[in-house]
LUMZAMI-547947 format. One line per field, with one value per residue (C-alpha): residue number from 1; x negated, y negated, z; residue in one letter. Coordinates in steps of 0.001 Angstrom, whole numbers. Layout:
<kebas>
resi <- c(NUM_...)
east <- c(X_...)
north <- c(Y_...)
up <- c(Z_...)
resn <- c(A_...)
</kebas>
This chain:
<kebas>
resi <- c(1_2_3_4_5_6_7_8_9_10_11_12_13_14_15_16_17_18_19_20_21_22_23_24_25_26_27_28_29_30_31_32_33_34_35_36_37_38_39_40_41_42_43_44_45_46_47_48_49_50_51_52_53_54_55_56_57_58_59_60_61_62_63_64_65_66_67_68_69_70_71_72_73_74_75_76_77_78_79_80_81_82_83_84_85_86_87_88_89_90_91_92_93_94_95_96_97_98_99_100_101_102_103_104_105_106_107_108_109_110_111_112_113_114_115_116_117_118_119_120_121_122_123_124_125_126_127_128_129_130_131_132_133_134_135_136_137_138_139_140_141_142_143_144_145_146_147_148_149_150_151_152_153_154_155_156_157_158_159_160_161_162_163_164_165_166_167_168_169_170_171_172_173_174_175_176_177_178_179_180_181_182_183_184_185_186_187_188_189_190_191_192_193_194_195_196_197_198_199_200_201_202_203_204_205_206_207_208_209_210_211_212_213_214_215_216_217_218_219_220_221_222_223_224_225_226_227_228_229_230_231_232_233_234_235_236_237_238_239_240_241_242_243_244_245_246_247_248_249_250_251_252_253_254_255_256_257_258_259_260_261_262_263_264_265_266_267_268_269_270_271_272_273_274_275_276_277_278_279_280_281_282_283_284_285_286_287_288_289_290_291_292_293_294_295_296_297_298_299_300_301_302_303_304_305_306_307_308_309_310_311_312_313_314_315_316_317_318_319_320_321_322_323_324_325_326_327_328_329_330_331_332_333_334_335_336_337_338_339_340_341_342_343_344_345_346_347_348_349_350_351_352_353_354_355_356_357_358_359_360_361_362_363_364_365_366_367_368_369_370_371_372_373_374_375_376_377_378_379_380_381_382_383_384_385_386_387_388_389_390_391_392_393_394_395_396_397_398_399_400_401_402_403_404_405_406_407_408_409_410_411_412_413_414_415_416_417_418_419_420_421_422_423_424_425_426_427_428_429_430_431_432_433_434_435_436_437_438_439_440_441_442_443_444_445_446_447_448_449_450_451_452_453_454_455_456_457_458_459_460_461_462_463_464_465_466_467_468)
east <- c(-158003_-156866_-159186_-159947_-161214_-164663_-165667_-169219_-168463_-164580_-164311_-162678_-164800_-164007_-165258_-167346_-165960_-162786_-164892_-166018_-162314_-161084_-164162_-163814_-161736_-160147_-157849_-157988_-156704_-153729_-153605_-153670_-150961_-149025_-150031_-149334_-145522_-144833_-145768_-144733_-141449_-140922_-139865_-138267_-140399_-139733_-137541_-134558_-132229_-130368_-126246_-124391_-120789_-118477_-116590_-113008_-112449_-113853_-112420_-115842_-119620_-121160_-120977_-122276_-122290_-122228_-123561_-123468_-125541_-125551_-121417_-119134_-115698_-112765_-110890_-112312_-112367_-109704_-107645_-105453_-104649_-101463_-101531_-105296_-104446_-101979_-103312_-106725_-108341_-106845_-109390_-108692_-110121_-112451_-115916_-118030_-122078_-123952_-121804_-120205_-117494_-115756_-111852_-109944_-111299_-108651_-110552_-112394_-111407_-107653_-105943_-103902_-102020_-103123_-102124_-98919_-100113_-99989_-102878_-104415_-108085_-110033_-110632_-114494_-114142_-111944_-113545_-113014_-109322_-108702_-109403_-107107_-104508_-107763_-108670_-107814_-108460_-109195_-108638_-108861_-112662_-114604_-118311_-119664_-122486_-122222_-126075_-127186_-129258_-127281_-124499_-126165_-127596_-123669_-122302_-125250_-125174_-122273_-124091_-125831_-128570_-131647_-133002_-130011_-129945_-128310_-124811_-126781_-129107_-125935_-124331_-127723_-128026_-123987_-124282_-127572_-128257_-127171_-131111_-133536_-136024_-134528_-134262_-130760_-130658_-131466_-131625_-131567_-132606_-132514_-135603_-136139_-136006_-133238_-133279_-133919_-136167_-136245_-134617_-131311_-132077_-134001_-132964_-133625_-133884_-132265_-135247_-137228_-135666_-132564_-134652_-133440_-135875_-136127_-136184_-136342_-133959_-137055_-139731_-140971_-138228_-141150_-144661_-147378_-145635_-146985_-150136_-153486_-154024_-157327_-156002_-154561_-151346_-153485_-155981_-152879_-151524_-154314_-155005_-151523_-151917_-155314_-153650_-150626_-152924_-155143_-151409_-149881_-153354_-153146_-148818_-149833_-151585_-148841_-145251_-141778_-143250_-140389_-142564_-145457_-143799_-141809_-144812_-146134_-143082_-142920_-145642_-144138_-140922_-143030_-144320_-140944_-140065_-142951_-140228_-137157_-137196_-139263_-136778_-134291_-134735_-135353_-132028_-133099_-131401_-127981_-126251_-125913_-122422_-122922_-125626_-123430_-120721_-123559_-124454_-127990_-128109_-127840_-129917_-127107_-125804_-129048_-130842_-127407_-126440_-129632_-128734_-125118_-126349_-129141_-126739_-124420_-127395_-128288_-124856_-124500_-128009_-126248_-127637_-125514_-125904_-126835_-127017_-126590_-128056_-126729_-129888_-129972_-127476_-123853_-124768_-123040_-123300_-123465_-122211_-120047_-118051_-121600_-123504_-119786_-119624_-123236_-122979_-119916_-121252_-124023_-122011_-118689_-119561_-121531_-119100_-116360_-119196_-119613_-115663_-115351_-118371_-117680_-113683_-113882_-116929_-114486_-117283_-114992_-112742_-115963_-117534_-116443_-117503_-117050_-118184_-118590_-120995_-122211_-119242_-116764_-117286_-115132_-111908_-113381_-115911_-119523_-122363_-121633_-118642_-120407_-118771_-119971_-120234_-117097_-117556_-113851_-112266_-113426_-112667_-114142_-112442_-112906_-112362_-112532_-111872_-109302_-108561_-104697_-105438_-103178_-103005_-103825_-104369_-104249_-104068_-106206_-104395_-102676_-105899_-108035_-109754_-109604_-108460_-104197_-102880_-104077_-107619_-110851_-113750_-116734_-116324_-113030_-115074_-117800_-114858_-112974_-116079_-117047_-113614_-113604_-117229_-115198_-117066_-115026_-116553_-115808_-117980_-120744_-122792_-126628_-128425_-131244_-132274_-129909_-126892_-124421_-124793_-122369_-122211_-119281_-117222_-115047_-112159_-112743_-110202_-109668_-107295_-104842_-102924_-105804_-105897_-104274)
north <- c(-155156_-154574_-153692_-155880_-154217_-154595_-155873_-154943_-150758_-150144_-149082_-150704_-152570_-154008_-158252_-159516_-163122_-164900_-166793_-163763_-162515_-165621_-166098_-162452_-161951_-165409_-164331_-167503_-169599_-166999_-167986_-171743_-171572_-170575_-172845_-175348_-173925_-173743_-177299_-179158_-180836_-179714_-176528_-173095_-171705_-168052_-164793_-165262_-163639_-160884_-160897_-161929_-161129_-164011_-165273_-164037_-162616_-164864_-165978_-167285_-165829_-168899_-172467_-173944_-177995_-179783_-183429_-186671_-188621_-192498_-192809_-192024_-193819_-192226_-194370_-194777_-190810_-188344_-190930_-192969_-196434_-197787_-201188_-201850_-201853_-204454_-206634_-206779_-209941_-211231_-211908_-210693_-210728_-207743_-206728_-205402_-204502_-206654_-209777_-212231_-209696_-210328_-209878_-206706_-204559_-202518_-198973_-198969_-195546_-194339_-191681_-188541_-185872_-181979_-178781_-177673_-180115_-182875_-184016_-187541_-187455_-189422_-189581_-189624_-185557_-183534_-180072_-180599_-181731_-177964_-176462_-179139_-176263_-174233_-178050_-179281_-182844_-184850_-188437_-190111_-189382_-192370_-192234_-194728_-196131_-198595_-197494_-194625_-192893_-192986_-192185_-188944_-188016_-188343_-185830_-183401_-183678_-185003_-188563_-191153_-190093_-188287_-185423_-183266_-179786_-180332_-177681_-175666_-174773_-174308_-171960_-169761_-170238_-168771_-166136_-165534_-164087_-161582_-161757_-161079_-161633_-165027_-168227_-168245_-171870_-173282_-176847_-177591_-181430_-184965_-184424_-188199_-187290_-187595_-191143_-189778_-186908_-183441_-184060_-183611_-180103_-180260_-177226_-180157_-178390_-174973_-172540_-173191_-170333_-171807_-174696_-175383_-174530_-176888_-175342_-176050_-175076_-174770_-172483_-170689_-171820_-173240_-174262_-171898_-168949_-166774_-164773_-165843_-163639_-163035_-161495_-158231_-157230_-154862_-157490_-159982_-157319_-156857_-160137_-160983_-158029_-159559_-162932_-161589_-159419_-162975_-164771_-162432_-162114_-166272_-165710_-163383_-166350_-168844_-166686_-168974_-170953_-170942_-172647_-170906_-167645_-169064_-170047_-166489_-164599_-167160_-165828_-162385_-164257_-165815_-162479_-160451_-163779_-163338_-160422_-161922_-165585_-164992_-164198_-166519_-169347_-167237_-168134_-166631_-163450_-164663_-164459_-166942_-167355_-167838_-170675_-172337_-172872_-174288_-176750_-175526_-176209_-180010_-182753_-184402_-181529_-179481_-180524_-180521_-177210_-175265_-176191_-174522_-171581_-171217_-172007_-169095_-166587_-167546_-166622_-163290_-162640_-163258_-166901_-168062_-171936_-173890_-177637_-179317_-182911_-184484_-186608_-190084_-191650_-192919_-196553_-198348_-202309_-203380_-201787_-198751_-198001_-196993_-195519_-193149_-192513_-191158_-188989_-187811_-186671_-184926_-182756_-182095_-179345_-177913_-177863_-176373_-173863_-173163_-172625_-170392_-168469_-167637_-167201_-164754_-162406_-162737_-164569_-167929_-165699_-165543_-168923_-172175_-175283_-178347_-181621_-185313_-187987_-189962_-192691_-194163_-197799_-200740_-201775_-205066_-205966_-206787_-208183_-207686_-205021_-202925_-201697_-201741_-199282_-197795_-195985_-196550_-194334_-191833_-188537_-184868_-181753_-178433_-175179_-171631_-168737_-169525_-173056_-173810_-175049_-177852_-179606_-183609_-184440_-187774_-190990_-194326_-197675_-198731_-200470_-197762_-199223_-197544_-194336_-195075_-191621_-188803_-189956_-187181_-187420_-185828_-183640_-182470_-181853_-179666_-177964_-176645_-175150_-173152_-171892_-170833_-168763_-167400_-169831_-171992_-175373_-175241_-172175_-172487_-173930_-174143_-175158_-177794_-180310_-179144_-179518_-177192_-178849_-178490_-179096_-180894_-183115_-181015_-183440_-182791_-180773_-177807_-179232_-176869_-178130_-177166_-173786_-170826)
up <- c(87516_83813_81127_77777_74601_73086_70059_69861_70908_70575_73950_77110_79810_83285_82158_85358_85536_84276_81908_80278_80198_78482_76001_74611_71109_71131_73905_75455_73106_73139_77170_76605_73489_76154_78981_76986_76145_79497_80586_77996_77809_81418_80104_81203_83804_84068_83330_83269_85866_85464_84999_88123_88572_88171_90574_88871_85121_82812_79694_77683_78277_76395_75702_72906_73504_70409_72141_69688_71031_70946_72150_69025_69059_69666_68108_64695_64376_66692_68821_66464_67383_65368_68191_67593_63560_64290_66889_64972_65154_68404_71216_74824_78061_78439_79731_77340_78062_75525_76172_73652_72236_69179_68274_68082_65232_63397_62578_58874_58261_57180_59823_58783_60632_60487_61258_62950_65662_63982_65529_64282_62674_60813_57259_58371_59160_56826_57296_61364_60854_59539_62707_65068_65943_67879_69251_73219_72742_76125_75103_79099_79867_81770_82853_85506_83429_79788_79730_77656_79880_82685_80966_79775_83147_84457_81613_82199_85817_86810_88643_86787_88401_87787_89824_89934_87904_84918_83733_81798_84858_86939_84613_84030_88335_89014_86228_85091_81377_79298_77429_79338_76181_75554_77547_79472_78908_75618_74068_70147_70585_68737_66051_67125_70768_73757_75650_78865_77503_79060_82699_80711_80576_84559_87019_89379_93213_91395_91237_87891_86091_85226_83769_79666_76847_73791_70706_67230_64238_61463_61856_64753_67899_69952_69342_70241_70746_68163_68797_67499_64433_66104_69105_68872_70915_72946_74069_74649_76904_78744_79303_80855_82587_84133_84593_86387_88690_89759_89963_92288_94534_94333_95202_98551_99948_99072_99517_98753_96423_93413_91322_91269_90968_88117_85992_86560_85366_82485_80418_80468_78973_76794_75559_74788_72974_70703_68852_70030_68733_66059_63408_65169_62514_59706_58075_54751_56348_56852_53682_50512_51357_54931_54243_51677_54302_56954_54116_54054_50428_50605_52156_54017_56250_56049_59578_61469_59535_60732_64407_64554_62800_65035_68076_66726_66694_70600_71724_69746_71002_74806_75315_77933_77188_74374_74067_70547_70149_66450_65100_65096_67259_67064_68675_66458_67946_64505_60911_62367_59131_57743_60867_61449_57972_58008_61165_60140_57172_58731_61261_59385_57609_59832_62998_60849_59779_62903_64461_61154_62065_65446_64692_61948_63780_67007_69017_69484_71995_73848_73212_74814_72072_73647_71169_72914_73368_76409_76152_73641_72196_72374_70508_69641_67729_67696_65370_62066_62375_65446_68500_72181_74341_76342_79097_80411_77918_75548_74006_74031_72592_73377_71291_72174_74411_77425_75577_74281_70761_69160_72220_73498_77149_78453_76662_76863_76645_73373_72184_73378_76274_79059_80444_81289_81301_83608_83694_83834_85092_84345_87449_85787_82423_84283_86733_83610_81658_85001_84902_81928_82636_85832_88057_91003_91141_94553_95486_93134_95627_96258_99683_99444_102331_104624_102415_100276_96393_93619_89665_90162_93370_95485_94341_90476_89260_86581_83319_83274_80776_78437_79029_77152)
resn <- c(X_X_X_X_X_X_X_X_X_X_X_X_X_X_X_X_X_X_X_X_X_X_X_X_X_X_X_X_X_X_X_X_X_X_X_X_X_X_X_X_X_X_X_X_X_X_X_X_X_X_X_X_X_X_X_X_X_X_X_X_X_X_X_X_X_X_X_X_X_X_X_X_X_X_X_X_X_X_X_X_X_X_X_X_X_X_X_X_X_X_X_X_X_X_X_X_X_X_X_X_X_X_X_X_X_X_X_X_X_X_X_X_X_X_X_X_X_X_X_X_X_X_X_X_X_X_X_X_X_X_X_X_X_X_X_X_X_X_X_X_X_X_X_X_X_X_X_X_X_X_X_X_X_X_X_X_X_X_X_X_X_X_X_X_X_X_X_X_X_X_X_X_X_X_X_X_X_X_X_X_X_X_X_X_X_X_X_X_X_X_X_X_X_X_X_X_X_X_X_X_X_X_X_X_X_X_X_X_X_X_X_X_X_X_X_X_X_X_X_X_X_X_X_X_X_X_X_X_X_X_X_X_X_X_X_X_X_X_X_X_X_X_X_X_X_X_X_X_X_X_X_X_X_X_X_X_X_X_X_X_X_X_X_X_X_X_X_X_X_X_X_X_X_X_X_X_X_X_X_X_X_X_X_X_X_X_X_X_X_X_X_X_X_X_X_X_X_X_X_X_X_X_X_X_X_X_X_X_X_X_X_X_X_X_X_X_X_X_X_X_X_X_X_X_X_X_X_X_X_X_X_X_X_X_X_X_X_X_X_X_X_X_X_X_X_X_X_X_X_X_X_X_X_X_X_X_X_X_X_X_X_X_X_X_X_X_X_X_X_X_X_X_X_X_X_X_X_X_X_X_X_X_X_X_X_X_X_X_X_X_X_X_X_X_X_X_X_X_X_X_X_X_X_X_X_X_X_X_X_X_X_X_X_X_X_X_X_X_X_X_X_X_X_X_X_X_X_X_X_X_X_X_X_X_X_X_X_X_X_X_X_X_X_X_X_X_X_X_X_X_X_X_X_X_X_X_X_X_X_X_X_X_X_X_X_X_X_X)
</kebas>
């Protein structure tokens, strides 16, 4: 059994009980900071693995997955509708989820072409529209859910279902991580919270290590990680060195439990993290420059800002995942013109921040950025110049290594309905990001209850047409 320092004579003595353990120097509250890190939020669980090989050469090591919440519309900001413009105001026959839809709503915001691609985009996101010829836009996505959280379950886990391991967790589970100090799998949430709440980042029947971690973009990445000031690093050594003695005597008794040996590897995770994420927000040493084009300076573009930058520093650190949630959300039923216009404003800058940032350092040849909500929203109207939700065509681009920039892939109707052109599913979403990682979608498989499980349907299908 490990040793604890005294207070009263400076020298080191075996404690008798585990009560007198955890009373000495404040050490426990040290031991339930981090109890309560692990269980909160259904949180990361242990190490993380070590690197696996691939299953062929890769062409990305990370993805960062810039998710806007709430469904934005594709057609009011990347997929330009010349037939809704004219046709606005006429009412047709269409199923919408809140019943009672209005006419055909012409777009509030003015369209322009960029780049040597010529690719459409909205007035709404200037800064974006610079980087179109590096952009794969995928305009024929359909979900199988008009609800939120359903909808979010299907593009995290591929069903509308909850209880399956979410990508992340498969991409930490077929490759592992390249930081063993840092969380393989890392979230940078809604600040109002995710409908659905943490199973969107669940390893589900994967073993708990490939679980997601939420962090946060201000201040120390997760609560309670820092030491007690009371508590010395010595004494917090020895007393996870006492803890992880009892846990493995409690393990012998108990063997192929995943769980349980998950939570006891955690708090050794949680301890290298202690010097490893705790200069991770601390922005203040990126430079003036570097903040200025983040748009740390101003209110508007401050909160969304922080999370790219932070999301940049995971992956140069060798984070293989990270999830982005915008704040707020993009459910626009009534008043889109001024929710759009406000979201828009609050992720602009910062996304073209970001494709700068990892372009110029070289780290978007080895970074996969994929932006996209839930669903789309209708081309007619609702309330008071809203949309509905969409889940029968929307769009998501992606940017990075392995991906041909410039390019469009599929189409939705000439209203922007549904999917009409070379529709994808969210199996053909998940298919292409394991590619790029050097993953088949078709061997990355994991047995539970009897059954070989996969991220994504045998049927779904790499986009080629996509790829560099």
């Amino acid at each position: 059994m490990s040793h604890i320092r005294s207070e009263h004579c400076g020298r080191y003595e075996r404690p008798r009980t585990r009560r007198d353990f955890l009373a000495r120097s404040g050490a426990g509250m040290g031991l339930l900071a981090f109890a309560d890190l692990l269980q909160a939020d259904q949180r990361r669980h242990d190490d993380p693995p070590a690197p696996r090989e691939p299953h062929f050469a890769p062409k990305v090591k990370s993805v960062i997955w810039l998710f806007m919440e709430g469904g934005p519309s594709g057609v009011d900001l990347f997929d330009h509708k010349p037939e809704l413009d004219q046709r606005a105001g006429q009412r047709i026959k269409i199923d919408v989820f809140n019943g009672d839809p209005g006419p055909l709503m012409k777009s509030p915001f003015a369209f322009k072409q960029h780049g040597q691609c010529g690719a459409w985009v909205s007035d709404r996101y200037p800064h974006i529209a610079r980087h179109v010829d590096d952009i794969a836009f995928v305009k024929s996505c359909f979900t199988e859910s008009n609800d939120h959280v359903p909808a979010l379950y299907q593009m995290n886990t591929g069903v509308p279902r909850v209880g399956l391991p979410t990508a992340g967790a498969w991409v930490t589970y077929g490759l592992g991580s390249e930081n063993r100090d840092l969380p393989g799998f890392v979230v940078i949430g809604n600040t109002k919270g995710i409908k659905g709440g943490p199973v969107h980042w669940s390893s589900g029947f994967l073993p708990s290590s490939h679980q997601g971690t939420l962090f946060r973009s201000q201040g120390s990445p997760i609560l309670n990680l820092d030491r007690p000031r009371e508590v010395t690093q010595q004494d917090q050594r020895a007393m996870l060195d006492l803890v992880a003695s009892l846990n493995r005597e409690h393990l012998a008794a108990r063997a192929g439990e995943p769980d349980l040996t998950a939570r006891i590897e955690s708090f050794e995770l949680a301890y290298r993290m202690q010097t490893e994420a705790s200069d991770l927000a601390d922005f203040f040493s990126e430079s003036a420059a570097t903040q200025q084009l983040y748009g740390l300076e101003h209110e508007s573009t401050r909160t969304f800002g922080r999370k790219c930058l932070l999301a940049r520093r995971l992956v140069e650190r060798g984070v293989r995942f990270v999830q982005v949630y915008s704040d707020g959300e993009w459910d626009a039923h009534s008043n889109l013109k001024g929710n759009h216009t406000g979201h828009c404003a609050a992720t602009d800058v910062p996304i073209h921040a970001l494709l700068t940032d990892l372009k110029r350092s070289g780290l978007l040849d080895s970074t996969l950025v994929i932006w996209g909500g839930e669903f789309g929203r209708m081309p007619v109207s609702q309330g008071s110049g809203g949309r509905d939700h969409n889940p029968k065509g929307f769009l998501v681009w992606m940017a990075g290594g392995g991906i041909k920039g410039g390019v469009s892939f599929g189409e939705t109707d000439e209203i922007g309905y549904r999917a009409a052109v070379d529709p994808v599913t969210v199996h053909d979403l998940h298919a292409t990001m394991l590619h790029l990682l050097g993953l088949d979608h078709k061997r990355l498989t994991y047995l539970h209850n009897g059954r070989r499980h996969r991220l994504t349907d045998v049927a779904g299908n790499v986009l080629s047409k996509i790829l560099a």
